[in-house]
RODO-2510 file (C-alpha; in nm, 4 decimals, decimal comma):
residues 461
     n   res          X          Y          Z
     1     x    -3,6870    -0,3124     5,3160
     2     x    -3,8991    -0,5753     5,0966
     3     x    -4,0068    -0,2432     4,8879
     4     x    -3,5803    -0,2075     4,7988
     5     x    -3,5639    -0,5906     4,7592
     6     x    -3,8348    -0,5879     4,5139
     7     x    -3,7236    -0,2823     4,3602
     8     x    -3,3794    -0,3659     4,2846
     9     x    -3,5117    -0,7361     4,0728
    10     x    -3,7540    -0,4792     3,9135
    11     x    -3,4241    -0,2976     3,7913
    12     x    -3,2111    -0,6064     3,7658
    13     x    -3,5237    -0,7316     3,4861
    14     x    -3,4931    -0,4200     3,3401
    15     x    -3,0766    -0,4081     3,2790
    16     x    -3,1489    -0,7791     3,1527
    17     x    -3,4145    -0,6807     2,9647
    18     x    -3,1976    -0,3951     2,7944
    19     x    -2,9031    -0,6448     2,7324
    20     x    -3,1038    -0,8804     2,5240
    21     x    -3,2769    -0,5809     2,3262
    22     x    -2,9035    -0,4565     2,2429
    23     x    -2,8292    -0,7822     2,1434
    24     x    -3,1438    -0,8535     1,9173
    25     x    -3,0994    -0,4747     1,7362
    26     x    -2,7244    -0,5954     1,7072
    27     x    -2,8049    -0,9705     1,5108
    28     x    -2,7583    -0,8027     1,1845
    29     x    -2,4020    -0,5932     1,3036
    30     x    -2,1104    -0,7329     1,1200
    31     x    -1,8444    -0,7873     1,4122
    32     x    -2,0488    -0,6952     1,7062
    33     x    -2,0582    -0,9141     2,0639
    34     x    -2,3008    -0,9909     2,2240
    35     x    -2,3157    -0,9053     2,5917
    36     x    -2,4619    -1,1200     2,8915
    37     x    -2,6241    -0,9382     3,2090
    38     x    -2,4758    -1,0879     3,5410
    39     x    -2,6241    -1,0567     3,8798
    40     x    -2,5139    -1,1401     4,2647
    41     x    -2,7333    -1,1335     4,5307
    42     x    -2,6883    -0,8348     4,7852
    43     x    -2,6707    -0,9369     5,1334
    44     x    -2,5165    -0,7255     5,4229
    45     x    -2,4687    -0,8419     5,7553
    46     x    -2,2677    -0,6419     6,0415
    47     x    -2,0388    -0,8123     6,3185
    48     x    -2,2905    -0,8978     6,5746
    49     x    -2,5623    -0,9481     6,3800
    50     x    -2,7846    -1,2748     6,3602
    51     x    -2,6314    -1,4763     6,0368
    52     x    -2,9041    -1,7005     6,0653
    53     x    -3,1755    -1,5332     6,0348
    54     x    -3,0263    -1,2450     5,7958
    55     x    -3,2702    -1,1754     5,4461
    56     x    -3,0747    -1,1085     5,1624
    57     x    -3,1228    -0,7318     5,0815
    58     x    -3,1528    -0,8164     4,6445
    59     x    -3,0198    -0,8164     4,3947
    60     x    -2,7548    -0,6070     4,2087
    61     x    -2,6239    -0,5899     3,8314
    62     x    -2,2333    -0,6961     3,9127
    63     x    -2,1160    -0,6592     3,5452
    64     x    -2,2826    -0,6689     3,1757
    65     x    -2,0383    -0,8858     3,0143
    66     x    -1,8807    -0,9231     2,6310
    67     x    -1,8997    -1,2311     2,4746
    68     x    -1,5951    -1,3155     2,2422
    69     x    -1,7316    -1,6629     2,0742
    70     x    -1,6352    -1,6013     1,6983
    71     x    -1,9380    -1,5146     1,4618
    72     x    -2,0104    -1,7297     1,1555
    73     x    -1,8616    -1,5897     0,8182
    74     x    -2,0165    -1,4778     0,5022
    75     x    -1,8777    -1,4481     0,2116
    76     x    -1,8962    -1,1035    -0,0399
    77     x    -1,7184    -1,0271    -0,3694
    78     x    -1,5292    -0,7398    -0,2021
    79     x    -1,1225    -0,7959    -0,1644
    80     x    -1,1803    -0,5182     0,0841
    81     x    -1,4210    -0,6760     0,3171
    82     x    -1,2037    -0,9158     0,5846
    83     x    -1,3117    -1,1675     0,8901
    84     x    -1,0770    -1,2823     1,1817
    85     x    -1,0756    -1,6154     1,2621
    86     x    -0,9654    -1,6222     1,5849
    87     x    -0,8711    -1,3718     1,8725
    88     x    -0,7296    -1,0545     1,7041
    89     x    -0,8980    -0,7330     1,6300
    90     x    -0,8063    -0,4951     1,3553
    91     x    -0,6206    -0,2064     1,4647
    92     x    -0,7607     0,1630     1,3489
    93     x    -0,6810     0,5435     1,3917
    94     x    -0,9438     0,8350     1,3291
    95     x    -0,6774     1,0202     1,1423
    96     x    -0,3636     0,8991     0,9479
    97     x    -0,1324     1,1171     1,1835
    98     x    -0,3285     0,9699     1,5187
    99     x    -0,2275     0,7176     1,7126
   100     x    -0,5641     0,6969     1,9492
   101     x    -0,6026     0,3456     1,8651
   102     x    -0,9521     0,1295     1,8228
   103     x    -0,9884    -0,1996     1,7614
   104     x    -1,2868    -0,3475     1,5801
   105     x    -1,4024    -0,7244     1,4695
   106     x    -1,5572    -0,5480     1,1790
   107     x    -1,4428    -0,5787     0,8702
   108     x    -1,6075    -0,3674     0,6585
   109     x    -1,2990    -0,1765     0,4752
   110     x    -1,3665     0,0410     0,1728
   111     x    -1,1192     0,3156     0,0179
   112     x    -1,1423     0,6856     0,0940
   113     x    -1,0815     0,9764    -0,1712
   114     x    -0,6961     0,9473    -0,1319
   115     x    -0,7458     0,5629    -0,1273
   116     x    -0,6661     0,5066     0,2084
   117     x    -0,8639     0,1435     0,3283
   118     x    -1,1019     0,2769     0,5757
   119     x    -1,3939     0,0926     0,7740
   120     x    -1,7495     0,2533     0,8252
   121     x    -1,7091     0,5071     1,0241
   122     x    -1,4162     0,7040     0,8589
   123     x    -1,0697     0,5266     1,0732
   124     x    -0,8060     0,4064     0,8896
   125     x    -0,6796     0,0622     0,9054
   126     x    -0,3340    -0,0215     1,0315
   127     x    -0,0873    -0,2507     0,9066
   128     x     0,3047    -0,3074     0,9264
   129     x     0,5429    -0,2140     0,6824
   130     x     0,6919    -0,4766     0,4309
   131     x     1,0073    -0,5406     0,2770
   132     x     1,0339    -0,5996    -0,0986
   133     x     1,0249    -1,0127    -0,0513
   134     x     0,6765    -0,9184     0,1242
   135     x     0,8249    -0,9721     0,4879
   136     x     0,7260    -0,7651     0,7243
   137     x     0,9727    -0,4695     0,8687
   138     x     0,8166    -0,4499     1,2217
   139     x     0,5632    -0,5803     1,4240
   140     x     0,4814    -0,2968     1,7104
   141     x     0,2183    -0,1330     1,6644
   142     x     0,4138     0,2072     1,7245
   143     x     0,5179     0,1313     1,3834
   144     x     0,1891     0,0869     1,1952
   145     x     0,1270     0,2678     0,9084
   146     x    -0,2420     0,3736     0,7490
   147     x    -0,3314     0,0675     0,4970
   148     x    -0,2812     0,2924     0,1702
   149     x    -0,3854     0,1533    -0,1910
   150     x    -0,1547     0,2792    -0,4923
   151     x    -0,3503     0,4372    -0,7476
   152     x     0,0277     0,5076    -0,9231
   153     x     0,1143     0,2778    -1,2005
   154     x     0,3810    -0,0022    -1,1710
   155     x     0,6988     0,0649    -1,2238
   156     x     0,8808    -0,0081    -1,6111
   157     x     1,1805    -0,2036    -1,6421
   158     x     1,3612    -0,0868    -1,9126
   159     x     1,4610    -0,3748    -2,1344
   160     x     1,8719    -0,5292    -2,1311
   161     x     1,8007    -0,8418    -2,2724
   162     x     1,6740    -1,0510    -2,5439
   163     x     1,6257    -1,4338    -2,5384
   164     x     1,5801    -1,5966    -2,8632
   165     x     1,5924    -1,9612    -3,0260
   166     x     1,4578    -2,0121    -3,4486
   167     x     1,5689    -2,2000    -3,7107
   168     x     1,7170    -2,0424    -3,9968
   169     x     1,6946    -2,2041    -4,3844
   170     x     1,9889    -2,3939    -4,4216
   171     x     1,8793    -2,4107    -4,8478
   172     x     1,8174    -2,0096    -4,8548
   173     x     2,0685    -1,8304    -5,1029
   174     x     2,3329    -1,6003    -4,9469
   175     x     2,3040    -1,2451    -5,0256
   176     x     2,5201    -0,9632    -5,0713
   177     x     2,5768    -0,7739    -4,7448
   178     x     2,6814    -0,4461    -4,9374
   179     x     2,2980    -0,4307    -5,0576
   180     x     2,1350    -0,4732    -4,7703
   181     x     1,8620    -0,2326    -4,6810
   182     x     1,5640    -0,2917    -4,4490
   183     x     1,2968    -0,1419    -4,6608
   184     x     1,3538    -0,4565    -4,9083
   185     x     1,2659    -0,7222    -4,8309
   186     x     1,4947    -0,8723    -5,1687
   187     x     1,8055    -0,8077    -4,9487
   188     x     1,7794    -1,0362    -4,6100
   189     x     1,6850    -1,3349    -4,6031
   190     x     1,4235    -1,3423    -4,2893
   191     x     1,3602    -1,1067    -4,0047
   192     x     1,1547    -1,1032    -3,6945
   193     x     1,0390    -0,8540    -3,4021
   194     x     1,0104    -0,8075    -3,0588
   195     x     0,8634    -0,4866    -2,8652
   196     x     1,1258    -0,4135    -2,5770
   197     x     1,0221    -0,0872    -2,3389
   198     x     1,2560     0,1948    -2,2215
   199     x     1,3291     0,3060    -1,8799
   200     x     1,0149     0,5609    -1,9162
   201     x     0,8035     0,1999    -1,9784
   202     x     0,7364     0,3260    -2,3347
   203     x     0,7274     0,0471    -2,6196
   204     x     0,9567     0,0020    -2,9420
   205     x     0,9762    -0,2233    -3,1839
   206     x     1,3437    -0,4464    -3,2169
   207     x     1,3526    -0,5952    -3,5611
   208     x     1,6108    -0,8356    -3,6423
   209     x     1,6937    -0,8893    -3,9726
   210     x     1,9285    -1,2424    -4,0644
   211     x     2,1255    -1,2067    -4,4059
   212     x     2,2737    -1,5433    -4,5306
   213     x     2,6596    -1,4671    -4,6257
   214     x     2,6895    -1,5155    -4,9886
   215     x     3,1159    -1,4910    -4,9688
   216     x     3,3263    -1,7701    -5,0727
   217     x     3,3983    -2,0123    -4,7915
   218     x     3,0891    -1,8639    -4,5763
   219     x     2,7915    -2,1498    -4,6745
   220     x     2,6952    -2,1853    -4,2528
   221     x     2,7049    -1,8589    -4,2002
   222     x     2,4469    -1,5253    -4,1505
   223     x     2,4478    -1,1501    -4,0717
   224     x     2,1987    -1,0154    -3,7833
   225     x     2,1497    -0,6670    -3,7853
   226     x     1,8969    -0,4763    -3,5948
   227     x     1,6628    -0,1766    -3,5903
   228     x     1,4557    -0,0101    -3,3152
   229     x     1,1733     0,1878    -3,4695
   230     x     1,3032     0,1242    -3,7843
   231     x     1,6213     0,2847    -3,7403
   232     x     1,9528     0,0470    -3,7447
   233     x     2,1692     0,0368    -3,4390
   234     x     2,4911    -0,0644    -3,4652
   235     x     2,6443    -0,3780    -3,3022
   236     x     2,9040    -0,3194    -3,0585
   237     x     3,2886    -0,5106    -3,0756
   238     x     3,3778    -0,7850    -2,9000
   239     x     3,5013    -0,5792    -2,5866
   240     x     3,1717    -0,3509    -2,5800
   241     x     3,3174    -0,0620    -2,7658
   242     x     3,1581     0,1471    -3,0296
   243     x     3,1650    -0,0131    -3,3719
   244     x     3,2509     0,1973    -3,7213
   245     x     3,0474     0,0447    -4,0175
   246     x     3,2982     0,2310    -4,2730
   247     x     3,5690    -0,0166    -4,0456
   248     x     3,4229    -0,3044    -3,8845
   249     x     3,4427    -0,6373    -3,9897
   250     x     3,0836    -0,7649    -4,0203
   251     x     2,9145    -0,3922    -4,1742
   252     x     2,6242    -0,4274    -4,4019
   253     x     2,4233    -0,1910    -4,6487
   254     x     2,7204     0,0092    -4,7578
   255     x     2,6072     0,0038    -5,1279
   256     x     2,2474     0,0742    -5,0498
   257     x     2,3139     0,3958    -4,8654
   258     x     2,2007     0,1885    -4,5080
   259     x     2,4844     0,1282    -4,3289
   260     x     2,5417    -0,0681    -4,0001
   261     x     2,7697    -0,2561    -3,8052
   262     x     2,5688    -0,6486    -3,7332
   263     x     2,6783    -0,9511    -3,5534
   264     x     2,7905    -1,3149    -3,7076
   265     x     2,6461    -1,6544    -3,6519
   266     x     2,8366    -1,9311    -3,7679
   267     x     2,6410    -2,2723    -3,8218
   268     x     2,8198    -2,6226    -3,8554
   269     x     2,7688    -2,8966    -4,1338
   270     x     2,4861    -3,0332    -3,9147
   271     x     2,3259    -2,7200    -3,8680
   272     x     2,4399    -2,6859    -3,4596
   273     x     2,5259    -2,3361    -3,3802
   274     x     2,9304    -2,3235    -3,2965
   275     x     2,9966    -1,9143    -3,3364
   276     x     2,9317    -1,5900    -3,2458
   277     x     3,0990    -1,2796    -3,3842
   278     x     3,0973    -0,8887    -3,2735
   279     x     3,1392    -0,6472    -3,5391
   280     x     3,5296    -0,6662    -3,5585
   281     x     3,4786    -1,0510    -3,6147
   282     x     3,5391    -1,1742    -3,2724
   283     x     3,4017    -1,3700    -3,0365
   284     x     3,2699    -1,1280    -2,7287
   285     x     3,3793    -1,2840    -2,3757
   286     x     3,0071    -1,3619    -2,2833
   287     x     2,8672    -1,5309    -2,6109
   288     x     2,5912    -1,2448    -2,7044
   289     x     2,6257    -0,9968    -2,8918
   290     x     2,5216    -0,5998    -2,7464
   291     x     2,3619    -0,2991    -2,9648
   292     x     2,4889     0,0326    -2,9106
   293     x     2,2884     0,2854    -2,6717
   294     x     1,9930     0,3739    -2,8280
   295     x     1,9849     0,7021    -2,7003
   296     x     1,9364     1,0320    -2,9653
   297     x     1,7209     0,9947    -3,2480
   298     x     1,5702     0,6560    -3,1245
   299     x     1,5607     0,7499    -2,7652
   300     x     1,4052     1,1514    -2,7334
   301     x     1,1448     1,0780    -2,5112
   302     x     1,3893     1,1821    -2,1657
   303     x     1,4205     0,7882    -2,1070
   304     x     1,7979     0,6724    -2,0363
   305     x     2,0157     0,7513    -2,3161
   306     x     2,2230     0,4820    -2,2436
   307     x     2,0750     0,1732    -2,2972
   308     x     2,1964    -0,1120    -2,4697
   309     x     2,0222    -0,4625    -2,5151
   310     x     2,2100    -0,7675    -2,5373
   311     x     2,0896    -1,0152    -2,7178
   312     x     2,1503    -1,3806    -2,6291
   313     x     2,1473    -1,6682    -2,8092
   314     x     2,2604    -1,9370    -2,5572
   315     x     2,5682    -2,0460    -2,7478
   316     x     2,6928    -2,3711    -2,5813
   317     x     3,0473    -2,4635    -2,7655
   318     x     3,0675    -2,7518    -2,5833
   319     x     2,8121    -2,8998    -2,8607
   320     x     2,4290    -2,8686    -3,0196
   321     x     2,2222    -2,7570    -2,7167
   322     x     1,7867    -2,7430    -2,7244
   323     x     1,7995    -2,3693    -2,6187
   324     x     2,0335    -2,2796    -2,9001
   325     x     1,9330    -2,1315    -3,2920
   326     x     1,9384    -2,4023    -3,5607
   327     x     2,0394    -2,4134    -3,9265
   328     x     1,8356    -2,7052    -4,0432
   329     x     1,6676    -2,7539    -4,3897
   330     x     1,3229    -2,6141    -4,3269
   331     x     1,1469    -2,3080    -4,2863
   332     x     1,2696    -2,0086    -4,0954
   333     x     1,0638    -2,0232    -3,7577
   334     x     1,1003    -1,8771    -3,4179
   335     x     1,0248    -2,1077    -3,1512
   336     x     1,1016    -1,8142    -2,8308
   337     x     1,1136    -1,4236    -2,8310
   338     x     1,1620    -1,2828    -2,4864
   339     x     1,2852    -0,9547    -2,3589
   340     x     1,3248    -0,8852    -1,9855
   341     x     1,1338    -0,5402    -2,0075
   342     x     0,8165    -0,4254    -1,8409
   343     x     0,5917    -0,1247    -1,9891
   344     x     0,4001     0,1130    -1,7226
   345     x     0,1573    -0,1314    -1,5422
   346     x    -0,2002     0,0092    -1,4049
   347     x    -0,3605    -0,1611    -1,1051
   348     x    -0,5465    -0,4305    -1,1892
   349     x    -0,6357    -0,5935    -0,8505
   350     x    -0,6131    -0,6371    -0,4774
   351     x    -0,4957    -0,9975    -0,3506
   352     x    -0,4860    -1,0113     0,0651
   353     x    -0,3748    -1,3408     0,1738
   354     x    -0,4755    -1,5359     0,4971
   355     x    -0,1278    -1,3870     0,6819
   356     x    -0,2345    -0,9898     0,6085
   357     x    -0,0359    -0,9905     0,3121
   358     x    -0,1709    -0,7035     0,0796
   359     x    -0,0193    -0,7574    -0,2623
   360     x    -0,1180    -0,5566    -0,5974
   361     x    -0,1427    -0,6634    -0,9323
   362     x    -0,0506    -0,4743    -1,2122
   363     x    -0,1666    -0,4879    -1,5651
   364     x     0,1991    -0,5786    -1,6585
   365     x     0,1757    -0,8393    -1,5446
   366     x     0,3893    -0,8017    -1,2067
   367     x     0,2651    -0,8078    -0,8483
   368     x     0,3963    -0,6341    -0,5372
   369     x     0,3331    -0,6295    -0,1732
   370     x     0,2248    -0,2959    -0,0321
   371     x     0,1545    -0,3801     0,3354
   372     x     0,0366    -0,6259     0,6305
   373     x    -0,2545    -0,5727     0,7495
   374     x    -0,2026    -0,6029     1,1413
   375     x    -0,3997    -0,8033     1,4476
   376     x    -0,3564    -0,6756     1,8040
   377     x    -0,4876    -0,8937     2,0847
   378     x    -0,5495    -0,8609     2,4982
   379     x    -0,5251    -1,0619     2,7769
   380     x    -0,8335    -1,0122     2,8523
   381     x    -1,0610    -0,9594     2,5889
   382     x    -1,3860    -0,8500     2,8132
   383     x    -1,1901    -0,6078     3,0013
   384     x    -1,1827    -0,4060     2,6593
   385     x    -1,4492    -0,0744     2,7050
   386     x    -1,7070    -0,0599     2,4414
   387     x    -1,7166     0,2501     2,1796
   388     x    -1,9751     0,3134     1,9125
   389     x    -1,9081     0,1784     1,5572
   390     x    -1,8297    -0,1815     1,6861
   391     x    -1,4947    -0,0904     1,8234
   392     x    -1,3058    -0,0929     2,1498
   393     x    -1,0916     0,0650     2,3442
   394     x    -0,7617    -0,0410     2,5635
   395     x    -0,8197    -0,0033     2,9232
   396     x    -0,6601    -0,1344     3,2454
   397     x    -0,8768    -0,4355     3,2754
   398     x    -0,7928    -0,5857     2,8976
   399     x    -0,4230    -0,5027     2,9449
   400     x    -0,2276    -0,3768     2,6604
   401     x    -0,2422    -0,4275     2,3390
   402     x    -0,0049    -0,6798     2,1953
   403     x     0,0241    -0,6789     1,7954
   404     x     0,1491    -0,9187     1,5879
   405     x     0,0862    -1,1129     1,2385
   406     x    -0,2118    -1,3109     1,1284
   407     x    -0,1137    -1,7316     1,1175
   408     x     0,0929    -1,6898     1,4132
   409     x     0,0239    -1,7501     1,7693
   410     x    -0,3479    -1,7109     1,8568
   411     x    -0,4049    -1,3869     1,6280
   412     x    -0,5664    -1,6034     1,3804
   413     x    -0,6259    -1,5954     1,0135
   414     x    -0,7025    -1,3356     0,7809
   415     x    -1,0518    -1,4325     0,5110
   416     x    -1,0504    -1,1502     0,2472
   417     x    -1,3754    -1,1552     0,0662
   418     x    -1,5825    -1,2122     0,4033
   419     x    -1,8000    -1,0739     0,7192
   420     x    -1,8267    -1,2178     1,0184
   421     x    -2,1811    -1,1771     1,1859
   422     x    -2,2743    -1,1341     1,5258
   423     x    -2,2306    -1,3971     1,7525
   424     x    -2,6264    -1,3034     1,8712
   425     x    -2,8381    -1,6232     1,8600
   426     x    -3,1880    -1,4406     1,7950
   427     x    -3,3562    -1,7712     1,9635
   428     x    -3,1627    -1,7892     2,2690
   429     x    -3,1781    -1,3998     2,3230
   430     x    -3,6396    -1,4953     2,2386
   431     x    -3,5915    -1,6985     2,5075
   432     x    -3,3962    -1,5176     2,7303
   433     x    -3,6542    -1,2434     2,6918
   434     x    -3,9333    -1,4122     2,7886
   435     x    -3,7391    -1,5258     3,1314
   436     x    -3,6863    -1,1314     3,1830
   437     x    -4,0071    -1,0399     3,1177
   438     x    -4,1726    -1,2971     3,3961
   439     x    -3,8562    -1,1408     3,6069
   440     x    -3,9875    -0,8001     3,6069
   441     x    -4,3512    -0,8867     3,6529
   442     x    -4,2825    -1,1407     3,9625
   443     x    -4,0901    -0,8308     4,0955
   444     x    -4,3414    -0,5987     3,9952
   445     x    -4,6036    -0,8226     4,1670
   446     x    -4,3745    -0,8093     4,4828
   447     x    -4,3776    -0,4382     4,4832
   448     x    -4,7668    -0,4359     4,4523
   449     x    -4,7962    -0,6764     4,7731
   450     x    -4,5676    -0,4935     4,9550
   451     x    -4,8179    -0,2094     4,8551
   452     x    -5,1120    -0,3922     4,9789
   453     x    -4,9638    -0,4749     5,3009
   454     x    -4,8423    -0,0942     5,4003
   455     x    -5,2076     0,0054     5,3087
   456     x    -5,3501    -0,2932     5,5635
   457     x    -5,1474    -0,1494     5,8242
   458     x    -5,2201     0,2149     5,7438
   459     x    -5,5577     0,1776     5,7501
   460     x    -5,5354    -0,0165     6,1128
   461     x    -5,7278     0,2309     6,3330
***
């Protein structure tokens, strides 16, 4: 019997001894746990036997262990790479159409050739579905989705409207509206441009061209016509319709072979903008004035035929207003030019935030969330069975898999940018090696004894 007693603390060292190896070749393994051998002593006894005097019969290797404790974090320079603070896992598949879950501490995430965010071994990483205000549509993790990267471009807004504030020369000399012809420069007074995109994203120039009235009675009061790509578009009327330059009220260039329908501002004595006119010399309802579509000539690209940009001026009638165009004495200057349009944007970076968020960037200038990276958790974390590649596996003991959003409950946080190490302490598992070691040779001593002794008796005679 000693000869099984001493054997089984000769295996007992060993399985020690192999759980502190594993967790010294581990101390460099982003994510990985270390493990702890436990032991119970062995000790069988029947009915009627003598408690008393019973000898334990070992020693026996009753579980090697997990150890959860979170690992210290290092920062990288990689959006990609991610550390949990807390008690979630990240949730991966082998395939994008799988759902044979892992879960993994390690955060090692790169993209694949169809820019899917995988880790080191080839899974995908899960996350929930967002909305367009970046909440998230589900949390189960039936409903995950493989962590996909757009390598499309942002989508253009096609421009509808124009914001604008300048000051125009209140001493400038009126000019005759029949001449007026964009290629001279003789026959407006000032003009300015902004570059507003179509619904394809593709860019045009708007140029705006202010011609002081020179009729009797008019002193306060200027022409704005406008041209995309250098081609005049007509100003609508008042109630949106299509204008007629050889009609409308407000038409200019009809002597210079260049005619167009324009809008009207009217200035008061102090230079306060009071008025807007349409072409047919009214006041539209909403206080801009709107070009006709600029589809045809300007528009052959296939973009939408129909669009129209309104340009706004802010007038307030209820009295001089910051936001509004001034008359004053002075130069003409613009003090704001802004259009509502967006051209074709190309990704320009990856921002995750602390909750899973995954938001893009583009390069015009927008930003939109593509997905949530998700967290599962267990009940009992050291229930969960070990797999290659740092990961785990569900089983009866953990319990199931519950998932849910980093920052809430005890998930835990998100840190783009970062690893987290092993939780191995090299000089604890130095030291715990050294305490196996004398283990196995005080058990290997035992065995030798026991040795000793059967050859005394054998060689009794």
């Amino acid at each position: 019997m000693s000869f099984n007693i001493a054997l089984s603390g000769v295996s007992a060292s060993q399985r020690d001894l192999d759980t502190t190896a594993n967790n010294i070749a581990n101390v460099n393994t982003v994510g990985f746990k270390e493990s702890r051998a436990e032991f119970g002593d062995v000790y069988a006894a029947s009915l009627l036997s003598a408690g008393r005097t019973k000898v334990g019969d070992g020693v026996l290797t009753q579980e090697v262990s997990q150890q959860f404790s979170q690992g210290a974090l290092n920062f990288t320079s990689n959006a990609l790479d991610m550390a949990i603070t807390g008690n979630g896992f990240f949730a991966t598949i082998p395939e994008i159409t799988s759902r044979d879950f892992s879960f993994t501490r390690a955060g090692q995430f790169k993209l694949d050739n169809n820019n899917f965010v995988v880790n080191s071994v080839g899974d995908n990483l899960l996350g929930f579905p967002v909305n367009p205000d970046g909440t998230s549509a589900s949390v189960a993790l039936s409903t995950t989705v493989p962590v996909r990267i757009p390598d499309s471009s942002g989508s253009p807004t096609q421009t509808s409207e124009v914001d604008m504030r300048f000051n125009l020369p209140a001493g400038d000399a009126g000019k005759v509206a029949a001449d007026f012809d964009p290629s001279d420069p003789l026959t407006y007074n000032a003009a300015t441009s902004v570059t507003v995109y179509d619904s394809l994203g593709d860019s045009h120039v708007m140029t705006y061209y202010f011609i002081k009235d020179n009729a009797p009675g008019a002193v306060n009061e200027w022409f704005v016509a406008t041209a995309v790509d250098d081609q005049l578009v007509d100003v609508t009327n008042s109630d949106g319709s299509d204008a007629d330059p050889a009609t409308a009220t407000n038409t200019l260039g009809s002597a210079s072979g260049n005619p167009v329908t324009a809008a009207k501002m009217i200035f008061s004595e102090g230079g306060d903008f009071i008025d807007i006119l349409s072409a047919d010399g009214v006041r539209p309802a909403s206080g801009t004035f709107i070009t006709e579509a600029l589809g045809g000539t300007i528009l052959s690209n296939g973009s939408d035929a129909t669009q129209q940009i309104t340009v706004d001026f802010n007038l307030d009638l209820a009295g001089a207003d910051p936001n509004e165009p001034t008359q004053f004495a002075s130069a003409f200057e613009v003090t704001s030019l802004e259009q509502n349009g967006l051209p074709v944007g190309r990704l320009t970076g990856i921002d995750i935030a602390p909750d899973g968020l995954v938001r893009a960037t583009f390069s015009n200038g927008t930003s939109e969330p593509i997905v949530r990276v998700a967290l599962v958790r267990f009940a009992n974390e050291q229930g969960l069975t070990q797999q290659s590649g740092t990961q785990w596996k569900e089983s009866i003991e953990s319990g199931e898999a519950l998932a849910g959003e980093a920052t809430t409950g005890t998930f835990g946080d998100i840190n783009s940018s970062a690893l987290e190490s092993a939780n191995v302490n090299l000089t604890t598992e130095l030291i715990d090696m050294i305490i196996a070691q004398r283990n196995f040779q005080a058990n290997s001593r035992a065995l030798e004894v026991n040795n000793q002794l059967n050859q005394t008796i054998l060689n009794i005679r």
